[in-house]
C-alpha positions in Angstrom: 0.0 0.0 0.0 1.2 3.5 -0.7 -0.1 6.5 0.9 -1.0 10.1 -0.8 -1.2 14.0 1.2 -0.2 17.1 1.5 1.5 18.8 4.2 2.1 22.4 5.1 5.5 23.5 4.0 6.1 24.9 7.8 7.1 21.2 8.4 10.7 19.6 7.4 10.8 15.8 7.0 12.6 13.2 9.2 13.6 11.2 7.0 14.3 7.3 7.7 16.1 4.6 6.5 19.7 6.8 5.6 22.9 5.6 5.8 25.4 7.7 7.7 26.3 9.9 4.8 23.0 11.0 3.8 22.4 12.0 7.5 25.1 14.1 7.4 24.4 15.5 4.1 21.1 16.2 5.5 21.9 17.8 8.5 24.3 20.0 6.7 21.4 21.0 4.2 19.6 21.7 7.3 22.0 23.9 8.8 23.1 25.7 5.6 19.3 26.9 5.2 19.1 28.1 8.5 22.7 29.9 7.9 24.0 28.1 10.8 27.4 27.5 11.1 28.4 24.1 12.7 31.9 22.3 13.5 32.6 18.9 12.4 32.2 18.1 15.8 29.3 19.6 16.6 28.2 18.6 13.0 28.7 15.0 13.9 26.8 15.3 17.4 24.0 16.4 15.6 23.8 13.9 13.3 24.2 10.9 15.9 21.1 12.6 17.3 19.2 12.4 14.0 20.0 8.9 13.3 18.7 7.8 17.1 15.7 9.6 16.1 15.1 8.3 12.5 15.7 4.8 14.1 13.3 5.2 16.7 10.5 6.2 14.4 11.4 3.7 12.0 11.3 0.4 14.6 7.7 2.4 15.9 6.5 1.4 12.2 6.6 5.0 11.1 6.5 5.2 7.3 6.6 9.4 7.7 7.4 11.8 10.0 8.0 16.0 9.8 8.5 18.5 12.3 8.0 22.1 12.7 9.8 25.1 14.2 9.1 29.0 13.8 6.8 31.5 14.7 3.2 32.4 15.1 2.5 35.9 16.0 6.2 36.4 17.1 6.4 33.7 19.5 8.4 30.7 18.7 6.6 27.1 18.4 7.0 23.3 17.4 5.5 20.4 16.9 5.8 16.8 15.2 3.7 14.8 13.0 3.9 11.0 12.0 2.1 8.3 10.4 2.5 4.8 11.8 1.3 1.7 9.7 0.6 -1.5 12.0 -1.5 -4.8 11.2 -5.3 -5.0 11.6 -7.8 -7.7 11.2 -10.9 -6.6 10.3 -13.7 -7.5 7.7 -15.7 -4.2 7.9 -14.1 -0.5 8.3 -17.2 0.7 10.7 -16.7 -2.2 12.6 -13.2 -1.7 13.5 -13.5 2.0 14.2 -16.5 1.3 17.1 -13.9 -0.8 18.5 -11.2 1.3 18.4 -13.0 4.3 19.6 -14.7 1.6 22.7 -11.7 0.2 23.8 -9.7 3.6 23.9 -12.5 4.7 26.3 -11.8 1.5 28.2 -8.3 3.0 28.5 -8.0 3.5 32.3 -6.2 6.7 33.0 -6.6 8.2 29.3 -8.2 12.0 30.0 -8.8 12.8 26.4 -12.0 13.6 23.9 -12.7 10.7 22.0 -15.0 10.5 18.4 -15.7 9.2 15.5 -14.7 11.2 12.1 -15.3 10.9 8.7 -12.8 11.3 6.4 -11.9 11.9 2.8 -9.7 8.8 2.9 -12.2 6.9 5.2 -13.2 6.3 8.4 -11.5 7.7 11.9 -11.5 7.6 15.2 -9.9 10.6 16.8 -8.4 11.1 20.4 -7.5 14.5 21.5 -5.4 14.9 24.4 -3.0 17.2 26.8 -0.9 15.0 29.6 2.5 16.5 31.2 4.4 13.6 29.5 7.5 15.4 29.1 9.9 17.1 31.9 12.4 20.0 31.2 15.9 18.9 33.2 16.6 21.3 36.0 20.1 22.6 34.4 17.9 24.2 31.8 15.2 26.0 34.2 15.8 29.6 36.0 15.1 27.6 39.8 16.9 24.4 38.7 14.3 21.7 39.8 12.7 20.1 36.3 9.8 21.0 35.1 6.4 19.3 34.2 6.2 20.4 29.9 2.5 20.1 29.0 2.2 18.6 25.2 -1.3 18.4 23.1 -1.6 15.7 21.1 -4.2 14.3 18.5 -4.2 11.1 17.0 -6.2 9.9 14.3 -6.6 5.7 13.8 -7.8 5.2 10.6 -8.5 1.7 9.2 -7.3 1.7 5.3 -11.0 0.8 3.7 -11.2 -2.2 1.4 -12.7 -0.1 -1.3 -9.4 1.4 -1.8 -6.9 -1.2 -1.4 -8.6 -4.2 -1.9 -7.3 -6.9 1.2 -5.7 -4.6 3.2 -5.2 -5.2 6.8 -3.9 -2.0 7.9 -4.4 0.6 10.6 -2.5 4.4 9.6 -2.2 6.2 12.6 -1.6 9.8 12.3 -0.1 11.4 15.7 0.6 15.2 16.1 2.2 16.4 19.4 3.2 19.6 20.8 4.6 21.2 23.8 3.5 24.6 22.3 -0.6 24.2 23.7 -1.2 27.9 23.0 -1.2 27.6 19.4 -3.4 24.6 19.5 -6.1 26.6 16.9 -3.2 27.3 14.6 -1.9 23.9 14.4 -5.6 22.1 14.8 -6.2 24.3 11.2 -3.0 22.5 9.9 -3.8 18.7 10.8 -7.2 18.9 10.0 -5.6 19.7 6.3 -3.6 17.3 6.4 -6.3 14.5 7.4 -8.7 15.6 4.4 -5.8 15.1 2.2 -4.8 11.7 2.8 -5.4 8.9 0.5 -4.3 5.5 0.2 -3.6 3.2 -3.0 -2.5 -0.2 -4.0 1.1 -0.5 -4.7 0.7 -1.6 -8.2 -1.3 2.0 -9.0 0.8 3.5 -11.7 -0.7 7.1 -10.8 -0.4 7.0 -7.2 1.7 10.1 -5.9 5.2 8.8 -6.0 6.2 11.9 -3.1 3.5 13.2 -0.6 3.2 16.9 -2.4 3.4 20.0 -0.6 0.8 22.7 0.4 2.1 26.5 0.4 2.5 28.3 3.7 -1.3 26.9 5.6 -2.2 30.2 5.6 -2.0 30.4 2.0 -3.5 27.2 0.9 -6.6 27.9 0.3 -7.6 24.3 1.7 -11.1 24.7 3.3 -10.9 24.5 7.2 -12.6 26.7 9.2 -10.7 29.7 11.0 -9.3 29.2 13.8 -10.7 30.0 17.0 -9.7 32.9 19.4 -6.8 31.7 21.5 -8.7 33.1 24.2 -10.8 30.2 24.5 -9.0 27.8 22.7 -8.6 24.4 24.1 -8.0 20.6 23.5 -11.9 20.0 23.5 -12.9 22.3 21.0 -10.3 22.2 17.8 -12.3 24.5 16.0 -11.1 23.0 12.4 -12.0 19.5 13.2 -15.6 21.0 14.3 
């Protein structure tokens, strides 16, 4: 199976599955577009970094992954996106998604808003979540104790439907995380893009997209989401572009 979107061009590729030289040439391409100057050394640190990344995406059965950094409204933000591929047995696409969407509200523990979505590409079941899963190291904080980091994250579990690619067994699971929660309308406008994008095909398609194309700037792309909401009342319950 081979899968079809569109991205905002905010978001840079990881890329997986390169050898060491084409993770330094893209590390260097990297840091030459941002006109940063790097040593060998520091060159080399950075790319050791890259690899452990790419490697751990890769052994998580992600097929794609892209991350963001820059600005909105003159305050700096981030965020990462992937798509994970992992076997599924299932005869019928609604089927599966009621029992996705029932057993991740069995999930003991999981705070998160938890519904059913359709799709361009198909089916979804979508979870919508902020936890404090990540911790800042005190050497990095003004009062040197670490501190809780709260990330927003939305995942969408999509069963590949049969009218598409005919026996296929396969859940896509798109995740999108950030620690930057006040620009959750901002990026809620770019992920919902992104879903009503994505398309899947058989591998023996001769005009499937043979690269995932790339939108202009989201603000730009004329794709038709909804504005987003006032950051005032913005929160992880109510992403106004998935509304």
């Amino acid at each position: 199976m081979r899968l079809g979107f569109e991205i905002s061009s905010a978001f840079r590729e990881i890329k997986v599955g390169l050898n060491r030289e084409e993770i330094l040439q893209e590390v260097a391409s990297r840091a030459q577009e941002r006109g940063a100057e790097r040593t060998p050394e520091e060159m080399e640190e950075v790319a050791a970094a890259y690899a452990k990344t790419a490697e751990m995406l890769q052994a998580g059965g992600v097929v794609y992954a892209a991350s963001c950094f820059g600005k909105f409204a003159d305050e700096w933000s981030t965020g990462t996106l992937t798509v994970g591929l992992s076997p599924l047995a299932y005869s019928d696409e609604s089927i599966a998604v009621e029992g996705i969407c029932d057993i991740m509200k069995r999930t003991p523990g999981l705070a998160a808003e938890i519904s059913t979505l359709e799709l361009p590409c198909g089916q979804a079941v979508l979870v919508i979540q902020q936890a404090q899963n990540l911790c800042i190291p005190g050497e990095f904080t003004p009062g040197g104790k670490d501190a809780p980091l709260d990330v927003a994250q939305l995942q969408a579990f999509i069963p590949v439907p049969q009218r598409d690619v005919p026996g296929e067994q396969t859940l896509v699971t798109v995740t999108f995380s950030t620690p930057s929660v006040d620009h959750w309308p901002e990026y809620s406008k770019i992920v919902a893009a992104f879903l009503r994008t994505l398309r899947f095909f058989p591998d023996a398609l001769d005009d499937a997209p043979e690269a995932p194309p790339v939108l202009p700037d989201v603000h730009d792309s004329g794709i038709g989401t909804e504005s987003p909401i006032d950051p005032e009342h913005a929160n992880l319950h109510h992403p106004s572009a998935f509304g």
